[in-house]
C-alpha positions as CSV (number, residue, x, y, z in Angstrom):
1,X,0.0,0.0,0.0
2,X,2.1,3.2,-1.2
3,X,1.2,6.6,1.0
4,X,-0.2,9.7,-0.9
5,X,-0.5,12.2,1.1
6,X,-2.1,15.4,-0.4
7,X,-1.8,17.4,2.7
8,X,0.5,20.5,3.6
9,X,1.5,19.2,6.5
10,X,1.9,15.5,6.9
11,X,5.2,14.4,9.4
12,X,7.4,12.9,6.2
13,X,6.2,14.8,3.2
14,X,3.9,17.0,3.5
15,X,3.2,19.4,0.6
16,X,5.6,17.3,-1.0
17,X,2.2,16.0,-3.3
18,X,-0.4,18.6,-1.9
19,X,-0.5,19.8,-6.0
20,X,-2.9,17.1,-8.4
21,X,0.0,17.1,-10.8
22,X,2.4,16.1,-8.4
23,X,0.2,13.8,-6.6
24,X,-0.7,11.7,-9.8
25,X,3.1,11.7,-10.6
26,X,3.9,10.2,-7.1
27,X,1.2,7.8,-8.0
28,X,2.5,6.7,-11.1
29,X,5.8,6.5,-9.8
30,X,4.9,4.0,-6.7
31,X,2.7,2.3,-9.4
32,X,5.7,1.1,-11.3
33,X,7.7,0.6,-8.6
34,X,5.0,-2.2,-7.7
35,X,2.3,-0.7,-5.3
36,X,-0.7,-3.1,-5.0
37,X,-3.2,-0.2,-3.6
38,X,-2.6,3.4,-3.7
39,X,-3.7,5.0,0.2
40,X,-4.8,8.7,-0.9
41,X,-5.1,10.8,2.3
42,X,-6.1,15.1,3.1
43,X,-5.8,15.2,6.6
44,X,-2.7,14.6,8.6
45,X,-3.2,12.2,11.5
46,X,0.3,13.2,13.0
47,X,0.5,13.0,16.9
48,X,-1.1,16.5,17.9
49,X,-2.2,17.4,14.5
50,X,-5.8,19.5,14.0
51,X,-8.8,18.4,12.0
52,X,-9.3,18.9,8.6
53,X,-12.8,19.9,6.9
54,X,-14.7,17.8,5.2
55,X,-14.9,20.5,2.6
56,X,-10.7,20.5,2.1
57,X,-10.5,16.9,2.3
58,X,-12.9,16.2,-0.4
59,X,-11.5,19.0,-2.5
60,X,-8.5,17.9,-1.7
61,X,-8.2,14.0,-2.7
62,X,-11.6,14.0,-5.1
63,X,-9.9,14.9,-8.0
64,X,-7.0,13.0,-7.9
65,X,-9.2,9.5,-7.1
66,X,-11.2,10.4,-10.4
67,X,-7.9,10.9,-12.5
68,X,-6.0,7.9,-10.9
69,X,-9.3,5.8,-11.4
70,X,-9.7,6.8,-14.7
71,X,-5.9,6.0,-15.9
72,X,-6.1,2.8,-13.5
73,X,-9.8,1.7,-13.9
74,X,-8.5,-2.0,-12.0
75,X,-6.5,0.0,-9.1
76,X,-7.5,-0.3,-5.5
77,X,-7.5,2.9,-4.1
78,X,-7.8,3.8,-0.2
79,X,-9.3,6.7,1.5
80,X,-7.7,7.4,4.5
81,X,-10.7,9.2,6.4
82,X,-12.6,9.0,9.5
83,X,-15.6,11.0,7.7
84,X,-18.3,8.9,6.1
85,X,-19.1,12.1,3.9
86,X,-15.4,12.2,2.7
87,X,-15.6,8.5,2.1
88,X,-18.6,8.4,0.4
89,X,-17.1,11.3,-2.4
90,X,-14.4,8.9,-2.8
91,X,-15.7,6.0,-3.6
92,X,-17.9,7.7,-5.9
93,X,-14.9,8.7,-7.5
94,X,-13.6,5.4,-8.0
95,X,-12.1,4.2,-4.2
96,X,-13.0,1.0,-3.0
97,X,-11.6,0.7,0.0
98,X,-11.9,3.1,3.3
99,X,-9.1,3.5,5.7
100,X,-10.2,4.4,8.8
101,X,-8.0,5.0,11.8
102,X,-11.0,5.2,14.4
103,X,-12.1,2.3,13.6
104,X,-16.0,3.2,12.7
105,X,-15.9,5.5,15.9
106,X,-16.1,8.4,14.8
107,X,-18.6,8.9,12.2
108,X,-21.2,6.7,12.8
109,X,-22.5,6.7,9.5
110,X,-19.3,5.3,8.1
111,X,-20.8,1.7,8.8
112,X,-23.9,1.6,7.3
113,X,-21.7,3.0,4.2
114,X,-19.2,0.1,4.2
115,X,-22.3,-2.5,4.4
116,X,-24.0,-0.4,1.5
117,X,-21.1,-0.1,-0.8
118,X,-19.7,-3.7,-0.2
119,X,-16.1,-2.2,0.1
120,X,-13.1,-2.6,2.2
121,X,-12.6,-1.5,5.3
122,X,-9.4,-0.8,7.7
123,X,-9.9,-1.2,11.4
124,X,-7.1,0.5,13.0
125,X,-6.5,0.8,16.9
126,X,-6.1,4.2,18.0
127,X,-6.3,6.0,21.6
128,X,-8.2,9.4,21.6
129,X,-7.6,11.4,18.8
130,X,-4.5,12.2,16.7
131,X,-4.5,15.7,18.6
132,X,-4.4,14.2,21.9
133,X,-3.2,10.6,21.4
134,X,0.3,11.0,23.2
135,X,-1.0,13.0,26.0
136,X,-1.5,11.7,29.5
137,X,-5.5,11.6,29.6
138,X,-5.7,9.6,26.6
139,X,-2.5,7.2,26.7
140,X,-0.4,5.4,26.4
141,X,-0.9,3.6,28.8
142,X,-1.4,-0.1,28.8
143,X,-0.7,-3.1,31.2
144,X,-0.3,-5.5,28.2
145,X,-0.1,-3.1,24.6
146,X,-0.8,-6.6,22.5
147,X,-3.7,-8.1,24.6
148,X,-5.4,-4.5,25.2
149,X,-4.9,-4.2,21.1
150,X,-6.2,-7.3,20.1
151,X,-9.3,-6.8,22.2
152,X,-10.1,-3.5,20.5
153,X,-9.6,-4.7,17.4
154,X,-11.6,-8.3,18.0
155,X,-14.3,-5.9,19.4
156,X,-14.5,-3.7,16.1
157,X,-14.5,-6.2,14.3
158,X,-17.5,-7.9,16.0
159,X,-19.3,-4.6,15.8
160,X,-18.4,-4.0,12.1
161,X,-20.3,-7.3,11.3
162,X,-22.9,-6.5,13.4
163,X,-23.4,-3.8,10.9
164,X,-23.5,-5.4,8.2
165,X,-19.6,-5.5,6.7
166,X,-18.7,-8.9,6.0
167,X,-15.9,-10.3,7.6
168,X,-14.1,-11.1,4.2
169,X,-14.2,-6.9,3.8
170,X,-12.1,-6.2,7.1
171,X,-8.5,-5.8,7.6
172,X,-7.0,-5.0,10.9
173,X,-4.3,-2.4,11.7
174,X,-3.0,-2.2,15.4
175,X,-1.8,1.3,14.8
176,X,1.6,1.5,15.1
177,X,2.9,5.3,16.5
178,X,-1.3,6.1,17.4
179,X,-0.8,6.6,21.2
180,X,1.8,4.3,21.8
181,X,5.3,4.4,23.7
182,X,8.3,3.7,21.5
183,X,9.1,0.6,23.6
184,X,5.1,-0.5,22.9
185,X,5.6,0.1,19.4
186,X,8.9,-2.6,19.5
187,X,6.6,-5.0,21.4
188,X,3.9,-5.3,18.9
189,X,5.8,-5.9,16.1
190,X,7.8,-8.1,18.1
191,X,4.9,-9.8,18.5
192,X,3.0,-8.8,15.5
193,X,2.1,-12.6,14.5
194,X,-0.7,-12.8,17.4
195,X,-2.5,-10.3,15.1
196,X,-2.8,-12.7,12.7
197,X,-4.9,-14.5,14.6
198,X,-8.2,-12.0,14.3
199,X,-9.1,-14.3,11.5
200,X,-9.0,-11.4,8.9
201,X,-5.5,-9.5,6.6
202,X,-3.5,-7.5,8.9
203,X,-1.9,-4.3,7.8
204,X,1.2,-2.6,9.3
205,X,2.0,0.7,9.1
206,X,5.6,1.7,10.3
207,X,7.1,3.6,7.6
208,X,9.3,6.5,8.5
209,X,7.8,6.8,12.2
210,X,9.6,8.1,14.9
211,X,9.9,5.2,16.9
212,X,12.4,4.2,14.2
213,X,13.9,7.7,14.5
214,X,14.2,7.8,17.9
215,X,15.6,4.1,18.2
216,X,18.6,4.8,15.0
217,X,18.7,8.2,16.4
218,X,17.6,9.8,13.1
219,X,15.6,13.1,12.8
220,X,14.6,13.0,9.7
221,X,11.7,10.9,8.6
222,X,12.9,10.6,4.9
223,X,16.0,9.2,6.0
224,X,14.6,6.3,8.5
225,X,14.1,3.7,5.0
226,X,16.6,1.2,6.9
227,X,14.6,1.2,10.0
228,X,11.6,1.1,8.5
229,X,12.5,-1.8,6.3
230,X,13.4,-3.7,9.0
231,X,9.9,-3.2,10.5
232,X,8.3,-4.7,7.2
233,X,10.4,-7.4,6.6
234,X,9.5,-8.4,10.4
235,X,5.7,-8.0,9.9
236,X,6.1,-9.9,6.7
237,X,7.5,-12.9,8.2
238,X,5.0,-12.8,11.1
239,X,2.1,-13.1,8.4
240,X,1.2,-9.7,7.9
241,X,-1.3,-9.2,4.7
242,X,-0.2,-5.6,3.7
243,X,2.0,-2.8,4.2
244,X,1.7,0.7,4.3
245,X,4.9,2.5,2.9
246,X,6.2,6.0,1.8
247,X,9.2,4.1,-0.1
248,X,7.9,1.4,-2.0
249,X,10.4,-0.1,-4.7
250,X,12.7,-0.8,-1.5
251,X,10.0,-2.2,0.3
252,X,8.8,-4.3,-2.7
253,X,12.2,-5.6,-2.6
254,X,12.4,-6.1,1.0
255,X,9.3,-7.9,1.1
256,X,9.6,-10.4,-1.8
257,X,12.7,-11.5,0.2
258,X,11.3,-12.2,3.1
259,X,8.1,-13.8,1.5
260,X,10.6,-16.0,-0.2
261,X,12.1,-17.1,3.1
262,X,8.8,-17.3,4.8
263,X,7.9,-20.0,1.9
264,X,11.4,-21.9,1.5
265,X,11.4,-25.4,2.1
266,X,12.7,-26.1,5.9
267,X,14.7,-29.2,4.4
């Protein structure tokens, strides 16, 4: 899953792609370099970030979901928003799968949209909101991050069904760097294969975040591929479905290694 980010401000490169031209460049480019889904997103969900409106997301990602679904009329293409109305503009304009770091929690229409349009949904943990995810009221704070996780997720899951969404429409995300301690962040990938066991695709999302900085000691986001490398090739071995990635020829790379190894025979 290649990360577009048409934002001004996302943490790794934001208004690197906020221009359509740009953004269907980037798309192209992480096309050919062997993305299965392109993840188009308006609002950044950086710790302590503000809202975006409806309005500017939709202005900002509808045209380039029409363009990319007209050139790639077979692409999966992701929203990344917690706003059913958001959602429901994209998929009109050719998304089919809706990204949703809440979880359904936020919008409560964002189910009954799912159901209706039959499409894909992430189901990613989260603690409060990306504004107030690191603070002390909301987290993080766990006694065991991998059981607490796999609770929440087992629990949207159930209620996603409930809805209407059928189980073969859900992937799970435990939310790596959403209100969670650098050391917590280690321990579920570390143990990232438990994940596996929600009984649908599992999606990690470690690329470039600052758990990798702080660990290799590197400031810069863009310059954490190593680190974050490492983190897919882990995932990847552990069972996980998809990743979401910034750099994606490397990780394309990375991953049909460790797929490879994953499969070898053990004689």
């Amino acid at each position: 899953m290649g990360v577009l980010n048409v934002t001004p401000d996302s943490f790794s490169d934001g208004g690197c792609f906020a221009s359509f031209d740009d953004a269907l460049a980037q798309a192209d480019k992480m096309l050919l370099e062997g993305a299965d889904v392109i993840d188009v997103g308006a609002e950044s969900t950086r710790p302590g970030s503000e809202p975006v409106s409806t309005a500017d997301q939709i202005k900002r990602t509808g045209p380039v979901i029409e363009a990319l679904h007209r050139s790639h009329p077979e692409l999966p293409i992701s929203i990344d928003t917690q706003s059913a109305s958001v959602a429901k503009h994209a998929l009109d304009a050719g998304a089919s799968v809706i990204n949703d770091i809440s979880a359904l929690k936020f919008d409560d229409a964002m189910a009954n949209l799912v159901a209706d349009r039959g499409v894909h949904v992430v189901l990613m943990h989260m603690r409060g909101t990306p504004k107030t995810m690191q603070s002390a009221d909301s987290g993080p704070d766990y006694q065991d991050v991998v059981a607490e996780v796999l609770a929440f997720l087992a629990g949207r899951i159930e209620y996603a069904v409930a809805r209407g969404i059928g189980l073969d429409r859900i992937i799970a995300d435990p939310g790596l760097g959403f209100g969670k301690t650098v050391e917590q962040n280690l321990t579920m990938i570390k143990r990232f294969k438990e994940f596996t066991g929600l009984g649908v695709p599992c999606l990690m999302g470690a690329s470039r975040k600052s758990f990798i900085g702080y660990v290799a000691n590197i400031e810069a986001p863009s310059a954490r591929l190593a680190g974050s490398l490492a983190c897919t090739v882990m995932a990847v071995q552990a069972g996980a479905t998809l990743v979401r990635v910034h750099d994606v020829a490397d990780s394309v790379q990375a991953m049909k290694v460790a797929l490879a190894v994953r499969s070898a025979s053990a004689r």
